[in-house]
C-alpha positions as CSV (number, residue, x, y, z in Angstrom):
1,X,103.4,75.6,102.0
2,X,105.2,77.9,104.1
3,X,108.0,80.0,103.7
4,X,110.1,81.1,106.1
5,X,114.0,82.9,105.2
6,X,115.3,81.0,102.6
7,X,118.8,79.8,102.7
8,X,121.4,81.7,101.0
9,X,122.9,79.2,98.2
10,X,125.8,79.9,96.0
11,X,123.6,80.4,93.0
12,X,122.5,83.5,94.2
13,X,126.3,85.4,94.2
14,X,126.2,84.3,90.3
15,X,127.7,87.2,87.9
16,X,124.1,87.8,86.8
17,X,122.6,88.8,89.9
18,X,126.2,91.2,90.9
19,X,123.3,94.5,89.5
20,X,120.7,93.3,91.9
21,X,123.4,92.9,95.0
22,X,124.7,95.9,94.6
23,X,121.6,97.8,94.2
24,X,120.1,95.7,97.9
25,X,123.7,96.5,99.6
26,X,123.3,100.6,98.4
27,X,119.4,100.1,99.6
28,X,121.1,98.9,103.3
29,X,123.7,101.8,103.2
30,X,121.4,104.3,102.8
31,X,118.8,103.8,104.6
32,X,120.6,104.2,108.0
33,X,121.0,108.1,106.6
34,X,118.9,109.8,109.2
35,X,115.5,109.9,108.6
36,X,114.2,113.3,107.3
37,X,117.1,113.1,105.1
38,X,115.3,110.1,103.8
39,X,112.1,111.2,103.5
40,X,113.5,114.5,101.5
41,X,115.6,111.6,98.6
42,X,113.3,109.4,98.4
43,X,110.0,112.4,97.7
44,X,112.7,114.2,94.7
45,X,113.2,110.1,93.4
46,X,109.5,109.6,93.3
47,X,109.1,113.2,91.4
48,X,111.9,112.7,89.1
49,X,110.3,109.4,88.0
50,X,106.9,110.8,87.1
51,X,108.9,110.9,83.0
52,X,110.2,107.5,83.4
53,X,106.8,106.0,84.3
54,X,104.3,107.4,81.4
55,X,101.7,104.3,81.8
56,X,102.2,104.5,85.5
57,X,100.9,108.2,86.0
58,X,98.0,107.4,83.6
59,X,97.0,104.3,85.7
60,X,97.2,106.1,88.7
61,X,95.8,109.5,86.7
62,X,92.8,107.7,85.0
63,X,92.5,105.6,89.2
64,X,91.8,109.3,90.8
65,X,89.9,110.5,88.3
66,X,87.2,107.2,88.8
67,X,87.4,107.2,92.3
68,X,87.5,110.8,93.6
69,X,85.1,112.5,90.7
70,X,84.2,115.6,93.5
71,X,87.8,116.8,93.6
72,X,88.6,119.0,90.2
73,X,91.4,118.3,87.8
74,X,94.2,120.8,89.4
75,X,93.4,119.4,93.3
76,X,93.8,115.5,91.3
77,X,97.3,116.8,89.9
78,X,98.3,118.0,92.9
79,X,98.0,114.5,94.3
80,X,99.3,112.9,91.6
81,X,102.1,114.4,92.4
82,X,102.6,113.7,96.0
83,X,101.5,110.1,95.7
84,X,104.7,109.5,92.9
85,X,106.8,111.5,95.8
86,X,105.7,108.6,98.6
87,X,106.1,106.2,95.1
88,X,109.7,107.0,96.0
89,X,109.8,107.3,99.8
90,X,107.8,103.4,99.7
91,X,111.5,102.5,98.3
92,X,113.3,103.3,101.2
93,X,110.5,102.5,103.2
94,X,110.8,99.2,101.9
95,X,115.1,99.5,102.7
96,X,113.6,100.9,106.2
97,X,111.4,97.6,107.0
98,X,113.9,94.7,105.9
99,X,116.9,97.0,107.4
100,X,116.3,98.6,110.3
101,X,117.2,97.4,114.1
102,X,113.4,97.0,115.8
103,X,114.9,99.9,118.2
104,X,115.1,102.2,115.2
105,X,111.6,100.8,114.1
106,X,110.1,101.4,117.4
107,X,111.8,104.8,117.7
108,X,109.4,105.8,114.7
109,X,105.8,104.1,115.2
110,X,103.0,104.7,117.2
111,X,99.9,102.3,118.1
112,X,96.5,102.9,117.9
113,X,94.2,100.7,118.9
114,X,96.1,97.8,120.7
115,X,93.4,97.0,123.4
116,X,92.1,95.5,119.9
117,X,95.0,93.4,119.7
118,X,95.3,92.7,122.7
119,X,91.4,91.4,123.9
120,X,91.9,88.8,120.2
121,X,95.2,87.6,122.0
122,X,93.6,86.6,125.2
123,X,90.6,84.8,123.6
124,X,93.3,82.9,121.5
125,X,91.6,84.3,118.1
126,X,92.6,84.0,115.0
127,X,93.3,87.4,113.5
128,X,92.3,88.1,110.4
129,X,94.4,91.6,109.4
130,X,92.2,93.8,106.8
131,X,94.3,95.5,105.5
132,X,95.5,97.5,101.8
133,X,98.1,98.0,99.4
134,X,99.5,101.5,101.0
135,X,103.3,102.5,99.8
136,X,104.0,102.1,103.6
137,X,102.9,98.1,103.4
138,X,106.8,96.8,103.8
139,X,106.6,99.1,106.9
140,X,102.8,97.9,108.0
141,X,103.4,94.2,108.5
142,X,107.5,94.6,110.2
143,X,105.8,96.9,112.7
144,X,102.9,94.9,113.4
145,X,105.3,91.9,113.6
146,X,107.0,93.3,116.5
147,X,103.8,94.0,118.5
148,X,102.7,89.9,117.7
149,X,104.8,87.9,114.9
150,X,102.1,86.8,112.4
151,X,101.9,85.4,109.0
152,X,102.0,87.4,105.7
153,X,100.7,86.5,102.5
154,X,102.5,87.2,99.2
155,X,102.8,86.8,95.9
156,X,106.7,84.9,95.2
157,X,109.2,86.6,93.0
158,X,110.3,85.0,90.4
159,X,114.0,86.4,90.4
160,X,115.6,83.9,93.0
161,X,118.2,86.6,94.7
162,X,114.7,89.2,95.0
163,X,112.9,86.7,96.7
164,X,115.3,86.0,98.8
165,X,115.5,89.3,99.7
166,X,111.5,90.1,100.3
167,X,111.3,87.3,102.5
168,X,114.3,87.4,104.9
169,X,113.1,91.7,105.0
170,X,109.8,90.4,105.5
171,X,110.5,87.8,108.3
172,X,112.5,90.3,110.2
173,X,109.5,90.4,112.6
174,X,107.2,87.8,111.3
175,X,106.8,83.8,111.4
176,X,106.5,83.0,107.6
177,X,105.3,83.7,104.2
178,X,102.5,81.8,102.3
179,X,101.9,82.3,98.6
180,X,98.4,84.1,98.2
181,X,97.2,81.3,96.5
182,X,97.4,79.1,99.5
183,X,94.3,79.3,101.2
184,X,94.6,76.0,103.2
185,X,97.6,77.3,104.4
186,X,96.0,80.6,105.3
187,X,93.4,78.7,106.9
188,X,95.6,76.6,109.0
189,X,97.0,79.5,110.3
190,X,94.0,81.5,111.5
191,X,92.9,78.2,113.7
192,X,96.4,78.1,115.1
193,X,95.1,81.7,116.4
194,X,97.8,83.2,114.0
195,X,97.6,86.6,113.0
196,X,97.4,86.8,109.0
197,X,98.0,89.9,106.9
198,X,95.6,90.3,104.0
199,X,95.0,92.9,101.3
200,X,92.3,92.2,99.2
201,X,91.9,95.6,97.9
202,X,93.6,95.1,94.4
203,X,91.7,94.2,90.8
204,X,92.3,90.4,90.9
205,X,90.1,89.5,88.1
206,X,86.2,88.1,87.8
207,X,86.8,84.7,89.3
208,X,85.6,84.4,93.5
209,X,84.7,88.3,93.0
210,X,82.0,90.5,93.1
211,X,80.7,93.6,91.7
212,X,80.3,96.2,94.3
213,X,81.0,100.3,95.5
214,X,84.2,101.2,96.1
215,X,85.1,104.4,96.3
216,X,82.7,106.3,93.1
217,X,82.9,103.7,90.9
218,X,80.0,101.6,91.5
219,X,80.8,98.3,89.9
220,X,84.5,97.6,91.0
221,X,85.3,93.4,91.0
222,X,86.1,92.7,94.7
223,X,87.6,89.2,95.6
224,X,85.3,87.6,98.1
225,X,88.3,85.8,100.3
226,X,88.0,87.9,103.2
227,X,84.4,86.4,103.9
228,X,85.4,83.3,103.0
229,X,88.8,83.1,105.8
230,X,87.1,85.0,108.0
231,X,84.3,82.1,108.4
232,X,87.5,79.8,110.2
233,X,86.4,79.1,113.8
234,X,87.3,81.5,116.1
235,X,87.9,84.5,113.8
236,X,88.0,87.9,114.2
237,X,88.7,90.6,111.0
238,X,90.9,93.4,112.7
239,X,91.4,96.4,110.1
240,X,95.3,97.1,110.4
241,X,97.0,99.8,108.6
242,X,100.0,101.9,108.5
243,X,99.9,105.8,107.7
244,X,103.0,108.2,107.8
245,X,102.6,111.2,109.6
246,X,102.6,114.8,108.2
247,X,105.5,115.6,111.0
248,X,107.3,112.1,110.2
249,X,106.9,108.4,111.8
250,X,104.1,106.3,111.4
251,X,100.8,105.1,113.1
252,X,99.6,101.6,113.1
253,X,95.8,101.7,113.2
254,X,94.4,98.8,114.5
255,X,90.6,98.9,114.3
256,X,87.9,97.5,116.5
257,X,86.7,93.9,114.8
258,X,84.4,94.0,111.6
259,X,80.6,93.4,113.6
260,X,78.3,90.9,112.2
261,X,81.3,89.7,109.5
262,X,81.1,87.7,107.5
263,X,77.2,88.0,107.3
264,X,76.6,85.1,104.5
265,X,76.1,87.6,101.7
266,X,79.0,88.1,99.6
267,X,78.5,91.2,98.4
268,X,77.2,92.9,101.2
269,X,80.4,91.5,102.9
270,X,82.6,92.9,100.0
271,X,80.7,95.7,100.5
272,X,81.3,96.5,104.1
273,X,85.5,95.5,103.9
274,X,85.6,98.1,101.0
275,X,84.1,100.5,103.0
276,X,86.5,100.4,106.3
277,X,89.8,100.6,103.0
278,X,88.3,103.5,101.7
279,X,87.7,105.4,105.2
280,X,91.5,104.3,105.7
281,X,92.5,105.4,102.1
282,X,90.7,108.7,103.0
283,X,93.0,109.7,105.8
284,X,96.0,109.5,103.6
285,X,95.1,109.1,99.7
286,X,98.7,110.3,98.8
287,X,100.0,106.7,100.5
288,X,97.6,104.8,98.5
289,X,99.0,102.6,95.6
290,X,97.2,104.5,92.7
291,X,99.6,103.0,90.4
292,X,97.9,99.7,90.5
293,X,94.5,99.0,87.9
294,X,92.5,98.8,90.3
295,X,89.3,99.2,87.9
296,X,90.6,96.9,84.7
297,X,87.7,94.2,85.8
298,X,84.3,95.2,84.7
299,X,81.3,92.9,83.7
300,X,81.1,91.1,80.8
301,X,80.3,93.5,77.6
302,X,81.5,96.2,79.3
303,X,84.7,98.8,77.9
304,X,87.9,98.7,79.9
305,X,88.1,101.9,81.8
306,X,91.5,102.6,81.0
């Protein structure tokens, strides 16, 4: 079932939820600061959190560790470190895509790639977006929005004021929501020639996965719903991601169609959408969300790795 902005009810200005309002009204105020002032509060929030977040920075210790083996300890610390400072920018990134005018947006992305875009748009494809969980995702899917208003998939919230919140942010620029468990809704959309956002890049458990490379860590449980959607009629899997620049702004990378995709073999497909995350993880590793257990999954009889 789709979702599109709920309606704002009565229940949700309830003495419970006054915290949570006044925390997403401060979020709005201070996010039309300008924006290097922004980017300088939210890196010392991120860095100042680092002793608030013990199990986070091991998670996201242990994740560099597995995945980047050839760096040494000190070059791993040092991006520990700047991935919890964009840990904090992603929060006013987050202000910054449910907040901000589309002029302000515009102001601050660039495009790469839209002759991609724009060739699936005049075959009246269905776009499957490949993309991952980066700390600028909030900001990935409200700028794509505004170059073609598509369809993103989400998991609800189960605080009713917080997901009102993500979704009326996240519709800013997009038709609706679907829960990620909705496939025949994600299907539906895709032969409607939709464009649909997808992120299959975190750990979510044996079931429809495989065992495959990702990154050094040979055996890493990879969902197999990207081969699976991308088998709709008419079908194209368009990598799409969203990187912040060193100087400031963003870039919307919008790759050239996955060839021969899906090819029939799960694993070799898994195989082949982990590769095109992982060159896009590469060009930015500090935006990627480490935090996340992205290696809990392992075969049966195996030790966790964290």
């Amino acid at each position: 079932m789709s979702v599109v902005s709920p309606r704002l009810s009565a229940a949700l200005f309830h003495p419970r939820y006054w915290l949570l309002w006044l925390g997403l009204l401060s979020l709005r105020l201070v996010v039309q600061l300008p924006y290097p002032w922004l980017m300088a509060l939210g890196a010392a929030l991120g860095r100042l959190a680092m002793p608030l977040m013990r199990s986070r920075v091991h998670i996201a210790r242990r994740n560099l560790a597995l995945a980047l083996p050839e760096l040494d300890e000190a070059a791993r610390e040092a991006l520990l470190k700047k991935n919890f400072a964009n840990v904090g920018r992603a929060i006013l990134e987050t202000g910054m895509a449910w907040f901000w005018s589309d002029a302000r947006v515009r102001r601050w992305m660039q495009v790469e790639g839209m002759e991609q875009l724009q060739a699936a748009q005049q075959q009246g494809q269905g776009i499957l977006l490949l993309s991952a969980h980066f700390l600028t995702l909030e900001l990935n899917a409200r700028m794509f929005g505004l170059l073609q208003p598509g369809v993103g998939v989400y998991r609800p919230n189960r605080n009713p004021l917080l997901e009102y919140a993500q979704v009326a942010g996240r519709c800013r620029s997009n038709k609706y929501l679907l829960d990620r468990k909705d496939v025949k809704g994600m299907i539906k959309a895709l032969r409607a020639g939709d464009a649909l956002w997808y992120a299959p890049d975190h750990d979510y458990g044996a079931h429809a996965s495989v065992f495959v490379p990702f990154f050094a860590v040979a055996q890493t449980a990879t969902i197999t719903g990207t081969a699976t959607l991308a088998r709709v009629k008419n079908t194209v899997v368009m990598p799409c991601f969203t990187l912040r620049q060193p100087k400031g702004g963003y870039r919307l990378l919008l790759g050239a169609p996955l060839a021969d995709y899906p090819s029939g073999d799960d694993a070799a497909d898994a195989v082949a959408s982990n590769r095109v995350i992982e060159a896009a993880i590469r060009q930015a590793p500090a935006q990627y969300m480490w935090l996340h257990r992205r290696f809990k999954t392992r075969p049966a009889g195996m030790p966790s790795r964290y």
